[in-house]
C-alpha positions as CSV (number, residue, x, y, z in Angstrom):
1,X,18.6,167.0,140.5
2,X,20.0,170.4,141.6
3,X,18.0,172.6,142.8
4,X,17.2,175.6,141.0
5,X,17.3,179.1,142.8
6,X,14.8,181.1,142.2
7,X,15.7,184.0,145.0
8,X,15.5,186.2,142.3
9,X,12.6,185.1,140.1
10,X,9.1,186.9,140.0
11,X,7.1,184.6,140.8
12,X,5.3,182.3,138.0
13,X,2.7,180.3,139.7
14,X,1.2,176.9,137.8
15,X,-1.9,176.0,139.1
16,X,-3.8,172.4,138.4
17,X,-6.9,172.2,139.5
18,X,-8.1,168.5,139.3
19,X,-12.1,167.1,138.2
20,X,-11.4,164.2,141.3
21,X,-13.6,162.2,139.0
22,X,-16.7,163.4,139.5
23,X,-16.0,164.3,143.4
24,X,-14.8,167.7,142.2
25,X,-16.4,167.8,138.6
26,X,-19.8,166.9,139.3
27,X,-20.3,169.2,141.4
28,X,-18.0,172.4,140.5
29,X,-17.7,174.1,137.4
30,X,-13.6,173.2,137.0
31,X,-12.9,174.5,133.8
32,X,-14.7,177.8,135.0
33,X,-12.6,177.9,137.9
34,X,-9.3,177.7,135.6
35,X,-10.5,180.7,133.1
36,X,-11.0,182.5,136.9
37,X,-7.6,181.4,137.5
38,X,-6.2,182.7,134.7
39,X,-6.9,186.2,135.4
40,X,-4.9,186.4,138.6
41,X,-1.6,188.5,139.2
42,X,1.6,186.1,138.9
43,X,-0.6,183.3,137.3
44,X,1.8,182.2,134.7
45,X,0.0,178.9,133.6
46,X,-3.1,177.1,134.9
47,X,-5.0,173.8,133.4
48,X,-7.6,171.4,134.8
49,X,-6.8,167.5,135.1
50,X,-9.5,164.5,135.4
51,X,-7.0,163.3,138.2
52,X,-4.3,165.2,139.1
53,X,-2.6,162.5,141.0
54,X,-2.1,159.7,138.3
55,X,1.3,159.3,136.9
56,X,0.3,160.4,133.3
57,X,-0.6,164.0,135.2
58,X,3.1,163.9,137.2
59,X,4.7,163.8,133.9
60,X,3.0,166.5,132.7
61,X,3.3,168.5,135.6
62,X,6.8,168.1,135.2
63,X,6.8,169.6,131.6
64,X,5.1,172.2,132.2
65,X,7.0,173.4,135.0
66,X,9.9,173.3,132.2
67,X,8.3,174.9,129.6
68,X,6.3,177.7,131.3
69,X,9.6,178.1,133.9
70,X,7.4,177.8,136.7
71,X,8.9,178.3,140.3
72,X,5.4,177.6,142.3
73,X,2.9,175.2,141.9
74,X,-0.8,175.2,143.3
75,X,-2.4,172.0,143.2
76,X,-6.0,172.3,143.3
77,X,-7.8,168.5,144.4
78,X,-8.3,166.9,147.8
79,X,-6.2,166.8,151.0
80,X,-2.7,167.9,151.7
81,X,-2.8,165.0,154.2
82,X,-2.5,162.2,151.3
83,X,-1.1,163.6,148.5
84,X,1.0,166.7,149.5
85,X,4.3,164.3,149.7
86,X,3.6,163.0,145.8
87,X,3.0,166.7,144.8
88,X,6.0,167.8,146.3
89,X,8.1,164.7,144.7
90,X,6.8,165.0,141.6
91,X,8.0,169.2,141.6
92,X,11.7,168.3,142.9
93,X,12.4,165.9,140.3
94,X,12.5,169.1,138.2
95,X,15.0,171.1,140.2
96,X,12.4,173.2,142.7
97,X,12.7,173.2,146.0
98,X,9.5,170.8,147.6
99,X,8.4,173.7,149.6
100,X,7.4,176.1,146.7
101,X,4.1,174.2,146.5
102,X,0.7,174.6,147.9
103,X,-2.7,173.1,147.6
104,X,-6.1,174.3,147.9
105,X,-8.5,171.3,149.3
106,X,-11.5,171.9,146.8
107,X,-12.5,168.7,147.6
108,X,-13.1,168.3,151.2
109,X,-13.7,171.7,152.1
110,X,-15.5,172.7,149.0
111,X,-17.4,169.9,146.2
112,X,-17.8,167.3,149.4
113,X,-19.7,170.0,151.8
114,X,-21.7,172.1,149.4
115,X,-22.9,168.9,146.9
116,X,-26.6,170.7,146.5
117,X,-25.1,174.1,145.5
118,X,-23.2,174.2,142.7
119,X,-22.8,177.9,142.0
120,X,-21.7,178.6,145.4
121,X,-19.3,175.7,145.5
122,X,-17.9,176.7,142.5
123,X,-17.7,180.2,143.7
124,X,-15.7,178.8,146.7
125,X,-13.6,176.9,145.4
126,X,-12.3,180.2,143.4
127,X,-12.1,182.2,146.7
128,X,-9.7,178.9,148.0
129,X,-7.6,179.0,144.8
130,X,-6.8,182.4,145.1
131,X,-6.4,182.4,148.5
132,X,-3.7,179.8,148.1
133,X,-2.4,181.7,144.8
134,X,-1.6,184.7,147.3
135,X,0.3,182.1,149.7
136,X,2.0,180.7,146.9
137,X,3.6,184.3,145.8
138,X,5.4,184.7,149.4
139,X,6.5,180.5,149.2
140,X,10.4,180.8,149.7
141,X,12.5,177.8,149.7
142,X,13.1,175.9,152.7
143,X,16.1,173.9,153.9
144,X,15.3,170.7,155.9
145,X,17.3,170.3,159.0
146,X,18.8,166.9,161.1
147,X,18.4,167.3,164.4
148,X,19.6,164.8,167.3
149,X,16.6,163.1,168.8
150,X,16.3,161.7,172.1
151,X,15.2,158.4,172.4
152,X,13.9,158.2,175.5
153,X,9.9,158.5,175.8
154,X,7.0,160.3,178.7
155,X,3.8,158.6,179.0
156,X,1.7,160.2,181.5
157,X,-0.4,158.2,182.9
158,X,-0.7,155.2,184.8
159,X,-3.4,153.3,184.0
160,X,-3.8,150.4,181.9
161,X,-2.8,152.2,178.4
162,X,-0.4,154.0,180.0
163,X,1.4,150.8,181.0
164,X,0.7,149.1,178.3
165,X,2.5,151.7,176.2
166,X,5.2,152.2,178.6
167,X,6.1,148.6,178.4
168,X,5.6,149.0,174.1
169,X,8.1,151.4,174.1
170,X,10.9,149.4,176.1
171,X,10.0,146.1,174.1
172,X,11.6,148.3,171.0
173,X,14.6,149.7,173.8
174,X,13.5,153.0,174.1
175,X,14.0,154.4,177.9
176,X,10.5,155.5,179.2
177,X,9.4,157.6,182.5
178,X,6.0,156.8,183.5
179,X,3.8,159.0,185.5
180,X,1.3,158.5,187.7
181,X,-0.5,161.3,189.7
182,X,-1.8,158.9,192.3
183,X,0.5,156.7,195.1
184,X,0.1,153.8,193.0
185,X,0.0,152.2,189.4
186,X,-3.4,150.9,188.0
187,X,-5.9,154.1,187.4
188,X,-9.3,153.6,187.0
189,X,-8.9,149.5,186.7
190,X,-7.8,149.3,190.7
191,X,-12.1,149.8,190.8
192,X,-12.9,147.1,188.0
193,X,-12.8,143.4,188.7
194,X,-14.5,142.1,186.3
195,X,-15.2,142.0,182.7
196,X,-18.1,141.4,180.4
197,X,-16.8,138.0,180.2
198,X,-15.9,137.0,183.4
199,X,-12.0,138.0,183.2
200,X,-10.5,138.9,186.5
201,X,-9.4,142.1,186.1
202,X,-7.5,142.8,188.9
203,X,-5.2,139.9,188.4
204,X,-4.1,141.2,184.9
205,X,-3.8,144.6,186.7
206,X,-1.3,143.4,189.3
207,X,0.5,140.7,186.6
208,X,0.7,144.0,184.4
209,X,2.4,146.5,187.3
210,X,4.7,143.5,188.4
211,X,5.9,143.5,184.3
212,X,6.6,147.5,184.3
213,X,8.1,147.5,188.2
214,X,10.2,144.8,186.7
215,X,11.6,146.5,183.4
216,X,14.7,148.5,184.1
217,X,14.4,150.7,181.7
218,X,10.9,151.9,182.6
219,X,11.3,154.6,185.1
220,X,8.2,155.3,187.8
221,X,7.1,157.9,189.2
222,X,4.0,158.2,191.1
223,X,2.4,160.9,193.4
224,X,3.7,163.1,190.2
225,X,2.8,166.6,189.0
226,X,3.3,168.4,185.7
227,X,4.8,171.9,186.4
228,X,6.1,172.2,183.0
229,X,6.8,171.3,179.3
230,X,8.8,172.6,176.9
231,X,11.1,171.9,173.6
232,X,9.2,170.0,170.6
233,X,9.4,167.1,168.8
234,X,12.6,165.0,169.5
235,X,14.0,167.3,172.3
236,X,10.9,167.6,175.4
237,X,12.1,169.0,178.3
238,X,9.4,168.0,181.2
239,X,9.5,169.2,185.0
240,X,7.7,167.2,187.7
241,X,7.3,167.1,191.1
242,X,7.1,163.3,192.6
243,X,7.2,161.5,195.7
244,X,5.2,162.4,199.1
245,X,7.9,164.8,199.6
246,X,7.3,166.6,195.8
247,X,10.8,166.3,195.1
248,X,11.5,168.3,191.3
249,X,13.1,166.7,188.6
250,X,13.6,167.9,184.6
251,X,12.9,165.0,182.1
252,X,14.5,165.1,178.9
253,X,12.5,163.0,176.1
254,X,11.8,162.8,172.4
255,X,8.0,161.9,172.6
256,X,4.7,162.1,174.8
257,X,2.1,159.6,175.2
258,X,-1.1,160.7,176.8
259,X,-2.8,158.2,178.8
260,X,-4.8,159.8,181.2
261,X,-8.2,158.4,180.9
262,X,-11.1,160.7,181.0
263,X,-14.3,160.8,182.9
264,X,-17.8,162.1,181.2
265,X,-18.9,165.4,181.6
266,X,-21.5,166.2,183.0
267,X,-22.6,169.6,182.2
268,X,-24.3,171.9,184.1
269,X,-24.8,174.8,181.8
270,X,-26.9,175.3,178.4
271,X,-30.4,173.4,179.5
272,X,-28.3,170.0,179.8
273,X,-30.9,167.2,180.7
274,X,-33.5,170.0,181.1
275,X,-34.9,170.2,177.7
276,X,-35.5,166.8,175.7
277,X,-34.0,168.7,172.5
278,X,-30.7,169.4,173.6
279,X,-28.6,165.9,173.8
């Protein structure tokens, strides 16, 4: 549908705070936390769901955006990370913009953590509801953007994953630069030459640089250093240094892989390996 403008609205904020089952509900006081709710400036509407996310709740979401002219919602459940997209669908469908949402994770960060303290995780959860109630009154609509992405990709990197990605990336016929901060391809495998079971490493390792040495659209560049990286996702800009004689070159790319490797710390500070309780 169109989308409604609501530039000049006050706002009316519709929270829903959900029970999660009992992940939420058996541990803090929801309906408690509405009436709390309730009382807050802009607050035009506010209920409490047994699961906010089932397609019965969507529906009425949806109504009672219409008939309490809501223009921001506050879902009050679990994590943005899983259900911030059906929240966001689900308000669009009746003519707001997706970005005049927000949620407050009262499950994670609240019912989940403090399971043995019920006061104080109901208490909490109010602090996070009105903390996203006072994000919600400064929500604006947003505009999504296209933007041209390069589809050429940067693994850094020349060890086994990094090669192993590298040659990933041109199966699909994507353009790759690989780097590699030593002389030569391999990384910590050039020292391994055997497995657990008796596989000869070293043969995979020099079957594996012959397949990326051989791919023409995987670019190499060893004895390489990092001098810079900017842009963001879809449009990198990368200078290196390569080569014995450190020659400098600007990458452009859409993505980075990080395939480094890492070696265990060994710290030196903080007791470490000098008193049996610190591990």
């Amino acid at each position: 549908p169109k989308e409604i403008d609501v530039s000049d609205q006050p706002p009316r904020i519709g929270v829903f705070v959900c029970h999660c089952g009992l992940n939420i509900g058996g541990v803090v006081d929801v309906p408690g936390v509405v009436e709390y709710i309730k009382t807050l400036p802009d607050v035009a509407y506010a209920e409490h769901n047994l699961y906010t996310c089932s397609a019965d709740t969507q529906i009425n979401i949806k109504e009672k955006i219409k008939n309490n002219k809501l223009n921001r919602v506050i879902v009050a459940s679990c994590t943005p990370r899983t259900h911030e997209p059906l929240f966001q669908s689900t308000i669009r469908e009746v003519g707001l913009n997706k970005y005049l949402f927000e949620m407050a994770n009262i499950r994670d960060q609240c019912s989940w953590v403090h399971m043995h303290s019920k006061e104080e995780a109901t208490e909490k959860s109010k602090d996070l509801v009105r903390m996203a109630v006072a994000k919600a009154r400064q929500l604006v609509p947003l505009q999504e953007q296209e933007l041209e992405v390069i589809d050429k990709g940067l693994v850094i990197g020349g060890g086994i994953s990094g090669m192993t990605a590298a040659l990933n990336l041109a199966s699909q016929g994507f353009e790759v630069y690989l780097l590699e901060k030593e002389d030569l391809l391999g990384g910590f495998a050039t020292n391994i030459y055997q497995t657990l079971e008796n596989d000869d490493v070293q043969t995979f390792l020099i079957n594996l640089i012959k397949k990326v040495g051989d791919n023409n659209l995987i670019h190499i560049f060893t004895n390489s250093q990092i001098n810079s990286i900017s842009g963001y996702i879809g449009n990198f800009n990368t200078n290196i240094s390569y080569g014995k004689g450190k020659e400098n070159i600007d990458l452009e790319h859409g993505i980075i892989i990080v395939a480094t490797g890492a070696k265990e710390y060994q710290p030196k500070e903080s007791m470490y390996e000098k008193d049996s309780r610190i591990v």
